[in-house]
VMD Tcl script that builds the backbone (N, CA, C; Angstrom):
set m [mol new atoms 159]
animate dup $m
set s [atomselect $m all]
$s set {name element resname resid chain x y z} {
  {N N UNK 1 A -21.706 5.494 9.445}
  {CA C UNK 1 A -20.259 5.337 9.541}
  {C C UNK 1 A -19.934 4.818 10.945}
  {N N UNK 2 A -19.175 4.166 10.953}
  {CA C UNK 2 A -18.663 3.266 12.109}
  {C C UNK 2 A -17.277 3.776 13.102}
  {N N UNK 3 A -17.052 4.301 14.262}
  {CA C UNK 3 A -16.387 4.376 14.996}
  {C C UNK 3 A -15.187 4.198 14.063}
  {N N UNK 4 A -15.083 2.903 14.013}
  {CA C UNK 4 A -13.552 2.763 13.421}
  {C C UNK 4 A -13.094 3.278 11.905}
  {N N UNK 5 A -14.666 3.813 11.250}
  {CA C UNK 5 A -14.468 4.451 9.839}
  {C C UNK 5 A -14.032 5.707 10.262}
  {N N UNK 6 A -14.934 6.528 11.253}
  {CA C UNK 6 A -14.668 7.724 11.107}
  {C C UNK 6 A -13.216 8.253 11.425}
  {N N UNK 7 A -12.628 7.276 12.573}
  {CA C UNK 7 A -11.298 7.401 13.192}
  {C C UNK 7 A -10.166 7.349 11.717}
  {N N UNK 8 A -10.627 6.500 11.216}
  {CA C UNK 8 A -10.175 6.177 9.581}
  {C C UNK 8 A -9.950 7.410 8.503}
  {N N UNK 9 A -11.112 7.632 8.656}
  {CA C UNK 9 A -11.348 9.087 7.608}
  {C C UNK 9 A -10.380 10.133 8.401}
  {N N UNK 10 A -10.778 10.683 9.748}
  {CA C UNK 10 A -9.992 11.622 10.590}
  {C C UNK 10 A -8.838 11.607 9.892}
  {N N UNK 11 A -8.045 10.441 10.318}
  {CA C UNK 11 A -6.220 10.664 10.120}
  {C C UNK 11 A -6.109 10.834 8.744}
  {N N UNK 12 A -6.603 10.309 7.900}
  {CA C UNK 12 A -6.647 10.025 6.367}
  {C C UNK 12 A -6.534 11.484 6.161}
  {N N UNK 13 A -7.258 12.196 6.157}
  {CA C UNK 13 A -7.606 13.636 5.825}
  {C C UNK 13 A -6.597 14.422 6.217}
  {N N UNK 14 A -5.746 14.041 7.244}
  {CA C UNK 14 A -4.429 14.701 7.687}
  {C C UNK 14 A -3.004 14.351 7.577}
  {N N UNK 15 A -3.282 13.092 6.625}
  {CA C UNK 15 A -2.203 12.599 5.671}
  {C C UNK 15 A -1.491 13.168 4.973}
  {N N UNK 16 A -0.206 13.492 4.664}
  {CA C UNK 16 A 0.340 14.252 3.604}
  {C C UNK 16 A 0.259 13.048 2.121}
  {N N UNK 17 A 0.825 13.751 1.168}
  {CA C UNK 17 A 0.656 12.617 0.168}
  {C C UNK 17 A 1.736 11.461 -0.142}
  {N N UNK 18 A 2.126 12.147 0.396}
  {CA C UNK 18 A 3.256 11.403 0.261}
  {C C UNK 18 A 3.475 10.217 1.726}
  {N N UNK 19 A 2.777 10.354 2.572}
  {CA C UNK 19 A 2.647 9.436 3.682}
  {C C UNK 19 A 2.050 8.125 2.952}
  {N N UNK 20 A 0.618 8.732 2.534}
  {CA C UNK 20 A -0.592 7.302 1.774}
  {C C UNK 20 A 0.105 7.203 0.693}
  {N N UNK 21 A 1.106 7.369 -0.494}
  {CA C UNK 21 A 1.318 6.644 -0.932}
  {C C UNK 21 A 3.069 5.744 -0.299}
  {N N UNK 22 A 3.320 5.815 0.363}
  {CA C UNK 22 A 3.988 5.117 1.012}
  {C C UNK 22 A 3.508 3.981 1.431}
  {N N UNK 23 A 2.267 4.209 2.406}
  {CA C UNK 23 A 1.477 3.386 2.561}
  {C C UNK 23 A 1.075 2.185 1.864}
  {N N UNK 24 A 0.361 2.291 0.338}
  {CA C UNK 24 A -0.131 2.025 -0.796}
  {C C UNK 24 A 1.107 1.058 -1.122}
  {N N UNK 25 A 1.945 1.613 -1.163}
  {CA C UNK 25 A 3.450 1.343 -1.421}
  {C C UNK 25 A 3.539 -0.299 -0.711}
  {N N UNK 26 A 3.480 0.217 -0.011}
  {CA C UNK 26 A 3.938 -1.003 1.549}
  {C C UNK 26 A 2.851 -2.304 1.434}
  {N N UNK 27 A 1.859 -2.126 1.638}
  {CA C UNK 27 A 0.721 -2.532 1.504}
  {C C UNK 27 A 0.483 -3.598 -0.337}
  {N N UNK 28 A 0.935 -2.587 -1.119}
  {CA C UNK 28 A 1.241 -3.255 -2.558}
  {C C UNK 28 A 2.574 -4.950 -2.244}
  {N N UNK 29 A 3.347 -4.156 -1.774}
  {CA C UNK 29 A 4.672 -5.386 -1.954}
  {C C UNK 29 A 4.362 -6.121 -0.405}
  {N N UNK 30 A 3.569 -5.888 0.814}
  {CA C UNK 30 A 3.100 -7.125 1.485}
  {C C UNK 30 A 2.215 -8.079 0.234}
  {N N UNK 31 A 1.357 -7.555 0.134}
  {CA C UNK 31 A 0.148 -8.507 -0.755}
  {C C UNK 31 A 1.226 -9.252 -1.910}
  {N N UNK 32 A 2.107 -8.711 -2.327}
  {CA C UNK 32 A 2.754 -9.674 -3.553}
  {C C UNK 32 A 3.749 -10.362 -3.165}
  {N N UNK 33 A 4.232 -10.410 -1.470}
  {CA C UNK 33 A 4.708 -11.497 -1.079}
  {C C UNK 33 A 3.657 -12.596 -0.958}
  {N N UNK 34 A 2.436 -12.187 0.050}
  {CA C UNK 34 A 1.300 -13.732 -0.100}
  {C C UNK 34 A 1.126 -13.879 -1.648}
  {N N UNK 35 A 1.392 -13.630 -2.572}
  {CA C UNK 35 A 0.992 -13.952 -4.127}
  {C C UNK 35 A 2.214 -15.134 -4.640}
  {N N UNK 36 A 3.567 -15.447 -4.084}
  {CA C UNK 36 A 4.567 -15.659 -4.823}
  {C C UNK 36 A 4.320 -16.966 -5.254}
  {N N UNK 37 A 3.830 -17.633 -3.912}
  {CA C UNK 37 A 3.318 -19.207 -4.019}
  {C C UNK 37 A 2.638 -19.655 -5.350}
  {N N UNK 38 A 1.901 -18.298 -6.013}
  {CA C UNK 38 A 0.731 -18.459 -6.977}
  {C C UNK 38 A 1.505 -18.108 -8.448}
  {N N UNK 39 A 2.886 -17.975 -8.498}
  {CA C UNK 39 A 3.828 -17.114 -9.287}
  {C C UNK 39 A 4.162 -16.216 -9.597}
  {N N UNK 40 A 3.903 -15.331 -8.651}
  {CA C UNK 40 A 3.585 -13.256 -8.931}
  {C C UNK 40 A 5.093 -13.164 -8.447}
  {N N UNK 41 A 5.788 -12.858 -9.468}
  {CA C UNK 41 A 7.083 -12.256 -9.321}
  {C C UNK 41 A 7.158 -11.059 -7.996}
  {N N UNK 42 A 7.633 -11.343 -7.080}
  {CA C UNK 42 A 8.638 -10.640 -5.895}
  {C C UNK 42 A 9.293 -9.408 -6.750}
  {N N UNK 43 A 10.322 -9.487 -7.261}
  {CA C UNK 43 A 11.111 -8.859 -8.253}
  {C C UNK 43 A 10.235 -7.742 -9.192}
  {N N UNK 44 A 9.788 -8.284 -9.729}
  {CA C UNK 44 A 8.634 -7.297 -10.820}
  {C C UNK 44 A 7.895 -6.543 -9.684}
  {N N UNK 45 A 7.633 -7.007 -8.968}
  {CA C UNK 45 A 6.664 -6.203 -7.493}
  {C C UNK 45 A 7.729 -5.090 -6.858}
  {N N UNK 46 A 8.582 -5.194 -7.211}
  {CA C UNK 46 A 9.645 -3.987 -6.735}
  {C C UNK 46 A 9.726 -3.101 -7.714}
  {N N UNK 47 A 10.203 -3.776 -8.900}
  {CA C UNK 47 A 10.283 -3.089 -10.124}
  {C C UNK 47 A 9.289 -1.528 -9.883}
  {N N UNK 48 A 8.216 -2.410 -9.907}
  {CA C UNK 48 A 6.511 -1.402 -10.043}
  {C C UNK 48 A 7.349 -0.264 -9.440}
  {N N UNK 49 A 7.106 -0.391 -8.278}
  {CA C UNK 49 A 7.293 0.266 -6.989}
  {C C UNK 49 A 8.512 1.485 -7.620}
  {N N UNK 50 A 9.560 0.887 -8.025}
  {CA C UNK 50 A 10.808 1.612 -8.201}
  {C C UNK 50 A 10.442 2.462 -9.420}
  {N N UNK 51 A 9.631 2.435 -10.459}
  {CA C UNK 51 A 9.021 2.548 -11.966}
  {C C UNK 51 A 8.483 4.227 -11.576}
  {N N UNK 52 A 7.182 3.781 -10.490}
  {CA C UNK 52 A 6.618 5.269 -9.613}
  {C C UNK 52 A 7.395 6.724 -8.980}
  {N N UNK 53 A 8.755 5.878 -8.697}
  {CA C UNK 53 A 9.594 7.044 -8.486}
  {C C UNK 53 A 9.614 8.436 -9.511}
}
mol reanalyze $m
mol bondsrecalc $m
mol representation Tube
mol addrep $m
């Protein structure tokens, strides 16, 4: 494991759950803005998001 894994794992482990999926969250609707060019609905990418509530 690598310096920057273990530092990784550390905080991870002291995450509430609701932090990482925020995260997940965030991380989901960046990536489906670089997608739009390719036709991945923006809109439906919220939807998801709002669906999980």
């Amino acid at each position: 494991m690598t310096l920057k894994q273990g530092i990784a794992s550390y905080l991870r482990s002291r995450l509430t759950d609701g932090v990482l999926l925020w995260q997940v969250a965030c991380e989901y609707l960046a990536a489906s803005r670089k997608l739009e060019s390719l036709g991945y609905d923006k809109s439906q990418a919220y939807q998801y998001i709002r669906d999980l509530q």
